[in-house]
C-alpha positions as CSV (number, residue, x, y, z in Angstrom):
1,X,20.2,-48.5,72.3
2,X,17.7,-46.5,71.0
3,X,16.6,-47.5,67.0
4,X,15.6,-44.9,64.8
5,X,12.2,-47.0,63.9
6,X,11.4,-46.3,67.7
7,X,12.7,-42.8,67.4
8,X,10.7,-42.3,64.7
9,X,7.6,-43.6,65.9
10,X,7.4,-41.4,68.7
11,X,8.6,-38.5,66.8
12,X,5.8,-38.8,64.0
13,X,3.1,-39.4,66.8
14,X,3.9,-36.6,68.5
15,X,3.9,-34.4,64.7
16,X,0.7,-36.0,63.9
17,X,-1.0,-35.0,67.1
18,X,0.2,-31.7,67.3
19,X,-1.2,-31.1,63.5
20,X,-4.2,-32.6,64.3
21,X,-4.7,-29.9,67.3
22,X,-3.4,-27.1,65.0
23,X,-0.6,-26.0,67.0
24,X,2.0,-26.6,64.3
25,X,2.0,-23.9,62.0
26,X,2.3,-24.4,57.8
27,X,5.6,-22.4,57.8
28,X,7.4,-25.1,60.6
29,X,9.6,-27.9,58.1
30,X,10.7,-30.0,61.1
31,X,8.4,-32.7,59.7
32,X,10.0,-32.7,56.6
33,X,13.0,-32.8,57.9
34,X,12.1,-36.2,60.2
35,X,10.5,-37.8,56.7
36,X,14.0,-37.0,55.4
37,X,15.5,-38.9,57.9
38,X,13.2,-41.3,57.9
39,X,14.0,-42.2,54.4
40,X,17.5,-42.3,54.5
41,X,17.5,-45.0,57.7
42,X,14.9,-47.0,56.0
43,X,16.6,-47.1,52.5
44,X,20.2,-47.9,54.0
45,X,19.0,-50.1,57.2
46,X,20.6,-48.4,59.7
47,X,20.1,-48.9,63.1
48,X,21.4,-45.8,65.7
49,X,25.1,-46.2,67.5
50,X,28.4,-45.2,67.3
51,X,29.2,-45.2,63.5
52,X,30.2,-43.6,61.3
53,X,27.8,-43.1,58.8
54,X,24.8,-42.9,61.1
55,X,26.3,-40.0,62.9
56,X,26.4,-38.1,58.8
57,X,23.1,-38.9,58.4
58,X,22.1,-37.9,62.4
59,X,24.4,-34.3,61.4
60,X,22.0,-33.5,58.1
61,X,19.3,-34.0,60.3
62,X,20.1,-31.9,62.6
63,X,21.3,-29.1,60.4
64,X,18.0,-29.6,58.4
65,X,16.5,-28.7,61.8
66,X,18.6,-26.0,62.4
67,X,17.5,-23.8,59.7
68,X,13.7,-24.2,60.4
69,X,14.1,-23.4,63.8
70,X,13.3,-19.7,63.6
71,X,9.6,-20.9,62.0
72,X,9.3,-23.1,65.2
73,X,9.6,-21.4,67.9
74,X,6.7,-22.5,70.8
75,X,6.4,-25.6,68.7
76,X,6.3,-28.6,71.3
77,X,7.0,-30.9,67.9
78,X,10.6,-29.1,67.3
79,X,11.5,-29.3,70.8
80,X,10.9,-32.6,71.2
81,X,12.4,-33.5,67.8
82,X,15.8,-31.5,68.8
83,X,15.8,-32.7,72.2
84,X,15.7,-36.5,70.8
85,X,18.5,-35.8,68.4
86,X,20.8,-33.9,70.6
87,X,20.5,-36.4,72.7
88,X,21.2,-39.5,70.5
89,X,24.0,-37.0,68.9
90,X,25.7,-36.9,72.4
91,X,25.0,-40.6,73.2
92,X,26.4,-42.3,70.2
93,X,29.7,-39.6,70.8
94,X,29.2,-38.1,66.8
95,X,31.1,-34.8,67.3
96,X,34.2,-37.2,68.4
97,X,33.5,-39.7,65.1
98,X,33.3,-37.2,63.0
99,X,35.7,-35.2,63.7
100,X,38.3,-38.6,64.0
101,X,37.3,-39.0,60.2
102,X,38.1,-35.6,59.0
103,X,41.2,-35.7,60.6
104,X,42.4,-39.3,59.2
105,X,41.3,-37.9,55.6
106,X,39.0,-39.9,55.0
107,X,35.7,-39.7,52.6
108,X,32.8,-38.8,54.7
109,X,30.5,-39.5,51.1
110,X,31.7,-43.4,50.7
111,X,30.1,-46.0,48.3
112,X,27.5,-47.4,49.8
113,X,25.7,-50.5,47.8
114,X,22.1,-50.4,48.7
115,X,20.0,-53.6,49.8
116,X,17.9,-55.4,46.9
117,X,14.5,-54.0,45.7
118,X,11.5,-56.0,45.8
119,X,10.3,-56.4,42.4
120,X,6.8,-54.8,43.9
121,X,9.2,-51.4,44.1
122,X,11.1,-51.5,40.7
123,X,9.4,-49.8,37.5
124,X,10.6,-50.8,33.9
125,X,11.0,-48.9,30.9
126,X,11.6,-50.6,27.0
127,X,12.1,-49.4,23.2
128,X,12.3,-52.4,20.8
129,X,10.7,-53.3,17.6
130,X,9.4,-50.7,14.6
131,X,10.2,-49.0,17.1
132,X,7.4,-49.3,20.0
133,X,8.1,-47.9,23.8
134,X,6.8,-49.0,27.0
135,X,6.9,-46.3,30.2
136,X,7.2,-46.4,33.1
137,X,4.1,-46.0,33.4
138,X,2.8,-49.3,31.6
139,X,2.0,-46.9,28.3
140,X,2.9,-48.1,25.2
141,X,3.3,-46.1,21.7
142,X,4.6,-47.1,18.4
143,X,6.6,-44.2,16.9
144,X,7.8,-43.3,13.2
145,X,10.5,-42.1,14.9
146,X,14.1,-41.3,12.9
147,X,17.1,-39.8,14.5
148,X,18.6,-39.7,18.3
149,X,16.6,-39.3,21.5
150,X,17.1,-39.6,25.7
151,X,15.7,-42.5,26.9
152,X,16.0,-41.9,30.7
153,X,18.7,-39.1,31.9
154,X,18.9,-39.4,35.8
155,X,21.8,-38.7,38.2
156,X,22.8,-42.4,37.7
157,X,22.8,-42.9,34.0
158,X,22.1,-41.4,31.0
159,X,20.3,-43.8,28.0
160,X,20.4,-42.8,24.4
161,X,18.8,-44.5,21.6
162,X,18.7,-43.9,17.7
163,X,16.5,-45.1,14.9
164,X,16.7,-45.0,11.6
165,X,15.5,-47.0,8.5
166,X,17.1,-50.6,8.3
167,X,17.5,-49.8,4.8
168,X,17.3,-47.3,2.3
169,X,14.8,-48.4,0.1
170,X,12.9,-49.7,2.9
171,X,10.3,-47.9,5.2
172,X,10.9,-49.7,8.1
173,X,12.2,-48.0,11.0
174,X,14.1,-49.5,13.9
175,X,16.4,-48.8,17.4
176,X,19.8,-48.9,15.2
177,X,22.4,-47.6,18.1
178,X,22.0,-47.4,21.9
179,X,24.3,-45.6,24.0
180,X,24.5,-45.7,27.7
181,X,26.7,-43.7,29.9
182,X,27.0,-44.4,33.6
183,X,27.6,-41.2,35.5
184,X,30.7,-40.3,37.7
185,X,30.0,-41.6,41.7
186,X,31.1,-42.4,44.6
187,X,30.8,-46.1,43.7
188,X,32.0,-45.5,39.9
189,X,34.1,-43.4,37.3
190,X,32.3,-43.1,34.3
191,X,31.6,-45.4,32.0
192,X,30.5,-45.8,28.5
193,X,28.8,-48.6,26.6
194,X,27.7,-48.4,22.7
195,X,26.2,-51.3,21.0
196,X,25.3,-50.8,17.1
197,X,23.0,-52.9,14.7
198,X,25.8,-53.0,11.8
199,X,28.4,-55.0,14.6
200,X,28.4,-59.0,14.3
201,X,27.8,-59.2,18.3
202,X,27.0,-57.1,21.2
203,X,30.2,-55.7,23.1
204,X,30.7,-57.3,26.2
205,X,32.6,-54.5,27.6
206,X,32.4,-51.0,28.1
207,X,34.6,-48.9,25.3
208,X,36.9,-48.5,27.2
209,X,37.9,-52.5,27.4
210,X,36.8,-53.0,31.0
211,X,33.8,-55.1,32.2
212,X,33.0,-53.5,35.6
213,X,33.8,-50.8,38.7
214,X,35.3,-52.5,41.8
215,X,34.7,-50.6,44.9
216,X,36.1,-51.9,48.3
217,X,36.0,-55.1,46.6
218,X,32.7,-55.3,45.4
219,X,31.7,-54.8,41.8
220,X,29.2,-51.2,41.7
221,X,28.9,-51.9,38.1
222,X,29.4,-54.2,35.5
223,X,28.9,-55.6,32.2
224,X,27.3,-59.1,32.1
225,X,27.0,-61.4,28.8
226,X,24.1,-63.4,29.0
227,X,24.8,-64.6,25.3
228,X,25.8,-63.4,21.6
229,X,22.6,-61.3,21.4
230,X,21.8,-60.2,25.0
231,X,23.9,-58.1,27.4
232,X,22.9,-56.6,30.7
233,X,24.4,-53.6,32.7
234,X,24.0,-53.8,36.5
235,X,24.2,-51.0,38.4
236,X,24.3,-52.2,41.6
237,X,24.9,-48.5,43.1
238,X,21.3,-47.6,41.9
239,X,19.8,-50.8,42.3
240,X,19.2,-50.6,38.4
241,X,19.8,-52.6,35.3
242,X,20.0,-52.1,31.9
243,X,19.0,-55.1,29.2
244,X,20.5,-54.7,25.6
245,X,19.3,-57.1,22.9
246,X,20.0,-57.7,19.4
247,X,17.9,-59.6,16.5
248,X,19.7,-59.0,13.3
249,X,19.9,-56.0,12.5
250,X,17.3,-55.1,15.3
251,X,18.2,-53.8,18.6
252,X,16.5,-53.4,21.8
253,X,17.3,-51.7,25.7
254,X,14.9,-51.6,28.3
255,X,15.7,-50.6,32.1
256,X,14.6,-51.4,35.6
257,X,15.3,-48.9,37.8
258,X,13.7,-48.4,42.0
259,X,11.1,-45.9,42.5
260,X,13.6,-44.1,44.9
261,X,15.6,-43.3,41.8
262,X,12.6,-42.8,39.7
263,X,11.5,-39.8,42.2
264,X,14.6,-38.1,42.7
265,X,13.9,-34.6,41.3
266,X,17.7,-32.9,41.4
267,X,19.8,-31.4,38.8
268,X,22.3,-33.9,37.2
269,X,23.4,-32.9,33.8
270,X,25.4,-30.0,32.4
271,X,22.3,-28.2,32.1
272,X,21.5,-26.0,35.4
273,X,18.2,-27.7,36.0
274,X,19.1,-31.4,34.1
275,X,17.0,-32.7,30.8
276,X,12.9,-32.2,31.3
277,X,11.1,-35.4,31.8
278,X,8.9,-34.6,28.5
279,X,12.0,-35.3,26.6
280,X,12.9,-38.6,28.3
281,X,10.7,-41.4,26.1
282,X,10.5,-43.6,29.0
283,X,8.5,-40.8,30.8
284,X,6.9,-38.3,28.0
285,X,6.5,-41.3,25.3
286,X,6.8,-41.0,21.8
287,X,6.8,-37.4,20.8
288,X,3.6,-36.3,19.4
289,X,4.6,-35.7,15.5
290,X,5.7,-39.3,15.3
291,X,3.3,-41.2,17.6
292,X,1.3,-43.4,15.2
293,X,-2.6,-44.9,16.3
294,X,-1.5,-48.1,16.9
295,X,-5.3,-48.9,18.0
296,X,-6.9,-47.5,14.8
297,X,-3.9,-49.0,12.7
298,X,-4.6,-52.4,14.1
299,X,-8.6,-51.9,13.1
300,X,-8.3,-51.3,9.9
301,X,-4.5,-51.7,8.9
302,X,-5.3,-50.9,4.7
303,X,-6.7,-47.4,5.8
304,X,-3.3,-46.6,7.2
305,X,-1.6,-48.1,4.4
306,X,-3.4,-45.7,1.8
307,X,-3.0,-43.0,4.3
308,X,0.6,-42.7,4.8
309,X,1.9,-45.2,2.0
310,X,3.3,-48.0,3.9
311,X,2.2,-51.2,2.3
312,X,0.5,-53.9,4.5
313,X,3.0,-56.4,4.0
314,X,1.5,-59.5,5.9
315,X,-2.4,-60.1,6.0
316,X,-3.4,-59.3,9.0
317,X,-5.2,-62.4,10.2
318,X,-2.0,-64.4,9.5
319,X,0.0,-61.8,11.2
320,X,-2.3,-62.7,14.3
321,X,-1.7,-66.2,14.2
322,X,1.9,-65.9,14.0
323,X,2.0,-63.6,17.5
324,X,-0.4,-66.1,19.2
325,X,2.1,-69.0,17.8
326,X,5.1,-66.9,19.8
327,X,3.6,-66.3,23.0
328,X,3.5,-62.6,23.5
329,X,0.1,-60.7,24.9
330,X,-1.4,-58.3,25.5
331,X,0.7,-54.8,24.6
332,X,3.5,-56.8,23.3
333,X,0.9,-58.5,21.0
334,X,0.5,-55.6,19.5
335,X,3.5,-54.2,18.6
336,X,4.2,-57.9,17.1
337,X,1.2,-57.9,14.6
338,X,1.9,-54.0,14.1
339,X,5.3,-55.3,13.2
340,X,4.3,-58.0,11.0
341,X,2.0,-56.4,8.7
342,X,4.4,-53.4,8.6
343,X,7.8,-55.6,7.6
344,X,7.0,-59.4,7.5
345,X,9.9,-59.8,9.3
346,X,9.5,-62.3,12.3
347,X,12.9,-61.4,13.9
348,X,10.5,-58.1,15.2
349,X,8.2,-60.5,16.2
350,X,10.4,-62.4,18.3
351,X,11.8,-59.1,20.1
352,X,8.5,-58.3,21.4
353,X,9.0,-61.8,22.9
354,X,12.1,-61.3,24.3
355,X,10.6,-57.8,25.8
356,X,8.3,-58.9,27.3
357,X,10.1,-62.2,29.0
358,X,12.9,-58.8,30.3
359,X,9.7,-57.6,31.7
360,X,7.8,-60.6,33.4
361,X,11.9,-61.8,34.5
362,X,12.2,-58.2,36.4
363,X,9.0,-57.3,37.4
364,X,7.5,-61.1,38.2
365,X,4.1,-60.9,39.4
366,X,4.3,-56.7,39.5
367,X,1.8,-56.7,36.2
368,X,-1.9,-55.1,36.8
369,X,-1.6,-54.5,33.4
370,X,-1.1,-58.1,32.4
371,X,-4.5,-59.9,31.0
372,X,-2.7,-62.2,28.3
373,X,-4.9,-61.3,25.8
374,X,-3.9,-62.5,22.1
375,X,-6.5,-60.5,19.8
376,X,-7.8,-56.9,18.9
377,X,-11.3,-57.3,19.4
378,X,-10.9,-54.5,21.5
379,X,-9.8,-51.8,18.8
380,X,-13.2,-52.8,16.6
381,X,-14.6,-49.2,17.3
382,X,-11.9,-47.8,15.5
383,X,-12.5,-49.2,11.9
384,X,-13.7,-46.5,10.9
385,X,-11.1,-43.7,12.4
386,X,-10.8,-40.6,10.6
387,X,-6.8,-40.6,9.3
388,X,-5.1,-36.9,9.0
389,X,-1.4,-35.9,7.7
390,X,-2.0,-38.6,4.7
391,X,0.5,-37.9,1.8
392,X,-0.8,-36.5,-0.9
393,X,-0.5,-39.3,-3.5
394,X,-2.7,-41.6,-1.0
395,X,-6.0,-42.4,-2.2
396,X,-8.5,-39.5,-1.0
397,X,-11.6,-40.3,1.1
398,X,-15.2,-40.5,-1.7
399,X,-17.0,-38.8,0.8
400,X,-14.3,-35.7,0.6
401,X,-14.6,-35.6,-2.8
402,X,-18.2,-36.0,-3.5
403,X,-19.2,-32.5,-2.3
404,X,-16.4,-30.7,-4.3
405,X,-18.0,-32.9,-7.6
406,X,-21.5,-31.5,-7.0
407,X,-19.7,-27.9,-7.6
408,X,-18.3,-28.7,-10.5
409,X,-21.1,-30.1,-12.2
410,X,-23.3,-27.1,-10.8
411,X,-20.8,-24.7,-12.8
412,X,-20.8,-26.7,-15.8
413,X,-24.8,-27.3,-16.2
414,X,-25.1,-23.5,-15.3
């Protein structure tokens, strides 16, 4: 029995020595079309013989060879590569297994629940608090963000999120509604959850009353109830998760998704070429007109109060001690004092907390960007930031008015 590794190996060694010589022209695909197949073995753990589903993936390789050929002719790599797969394609009898599939009706595209991700693979996404995001690329914004935006849209899922003020005669602004919809599959029908800040608990099912998607007896998806105020949703199909939390009228979602899915660039919603990443938060961020200086903020928090009107609520030393007193760092130390000096109210400081604990739980000891630092030392060099867009009753900079004063009094001596 032949393995694909050991395929593989000899396949890629003969590509990489035939590149190195320059025999291999740009035009030739038939090493993209091994990396292809590469992937696929490696992701499922499949090992070559006569089955079913090795002979699908051994038929897209082959076809994937097929229509490069005309760019390879003389090309010692192709020949080799099609002489290696027409022979493990006669040896493993796939024409017969195949074509006994079709014939019994049955699903060549079945379910197929991938193997566990190392935590070293998975990349995390969250939006919590007043309201701060995280990428997925360890960046973190706070946003004065009203109204419904994508999270993450992929060909798994779809995440939506909306924010709003807590109350009317208050200015603070929070995740108030997240929807997520899990996307029609092989392994799943589709499925909808909604969880709301005005509800006493989070649901602990999907609207439509179920908890989960059985396939061949295993669950693809499902709803899981950690406790009154925390909710995750496993999708085992894409080896991602979903973690839904609630602090009064507060809510937070982050996700964990693989970097296979992360990468996949294919059309997958009712748009021809699916959402753009720069409206996805978890990749683009808060959207420029809302993203607020949370460095210079933190420097010099009475500046940004007189700037934009939003009153310091909590001192900011106190603020800092509170944060320190609930275990959060670094980025998530942040968004908590932010928090507290914008709205006093500690239930935002304890969902930076609980953030950051989804984080640490899913990620473990994945976290470069993880120092534990518990002050703002570091944003000292922006005391003295220049603030634009202030509203105009905010109080207006001396040194902006002192040159238009010197005209007026040159008019009136004169």
């Amino acid at each position: 029995m032949i393995y694909p590794a050991i395929l593989l190996l000899f396949l890629s060694t003969t590509a990489a020595f035939l590149h190195e010589a320059g025999d291999e022209p740009a035009s030739c695909e038939a090493d993209a079309c091994t990396a292809a197949y590469a992937k696929t073995t490696d992701y499922e753990g499949l090992r070559a013989g006569k089955d079913e589903r090795y002979c699908e993936v051994m038929s897209t390789y082959r076809a994937c060879l097929n229509q490069t050929a005309l760019m390879c002719r003389g090309q010692l790599n192709f020949h080799s590569v099609s002489y290696f797969t027409t022979l493990q394609w006669r040896n493993h009898d796939c024409e017969r297994i195949l074509a006994k599939a079709k014939d019994e009706g049955r699903e060549t595209q079945k379910c197929r629940l991938p193997p566990s991700v190392p935590s070293s693979g998975l990349r995390h996404c969250s939006m919590w608090g007043d309201p701060h995001i995280r990428t997925f690329d360890a960046r973190v914004h706070a946003c004065a963000e009203i109204g419904a935006r994508p999270l993450i849209d992929n060909r798994y899922f779809l995440v939506q999120v909306s924010s709003g003020r807590v109350r009317e005669d208050s200015m603070v602004t929070a995740v108030l509604k997240v929807t997520a919809i899990v996307r029609e599959h092989n392994c799943t029908g589709v499925k909808r959850y909604e969880a709301a800040s005005e509800t006493e608990h989070l649901p602990t099912s999907f609207v439509d009353g179920t908890t989960h998607s059985t396939i061949d007896g295993k669950r693809s998806v499902e709803v899981l109830r950690q406790d009154a105020d925390h909710v995750d949703i496993i999708l085992h199909h894409a080896a991602s998760s979903l973690h839904i939390r609630r602090a009064g009228p507060y809510l937070s979602v982050s996700v964990t998704l693989p970097n296979h899915v992360l990468a996949q660039v294919q059309p997958y919603s009712t748009s021809e070429n699916g959402l753009p990443l720069a409206e996805q938060m978890c990749h683009a961020g808060c959207p420029l007109h809302s993203l607020i200086p949370l460095p210079a903020v933190l420097a010099n928090p009475h500046a940004f109060s007189e700037c934009h009107g939003n009153p310091v609520v909590l001192p900011l030393k106190f603020a800092t001690e509170r944060c320190k007193s609930m275990n959060v760092t670094d980025d998530f130390f942040d968004a908590c004092v932010f928090d507290l000096i914008s709205t006093g109210d500690e239930l935002l400081g304890r969902m930076s907390r609980d953030v950051q604990s989804d984080l640490e739980r899913q990620l473990t000891q994945s976290l470069p960007h993880s120092v534990g630092r518990v002050d703002l030392s570091l944003y000292d060099h922006f005391v003295d930031h220049f603030w634009t867009g202030c509203k105009p009753s905010a109080s207006v900079n001396i040194h902006t008015l002192t040159p238009l004063l010197l005209v007026l009094l040159s008019l009136l001596i004169s």
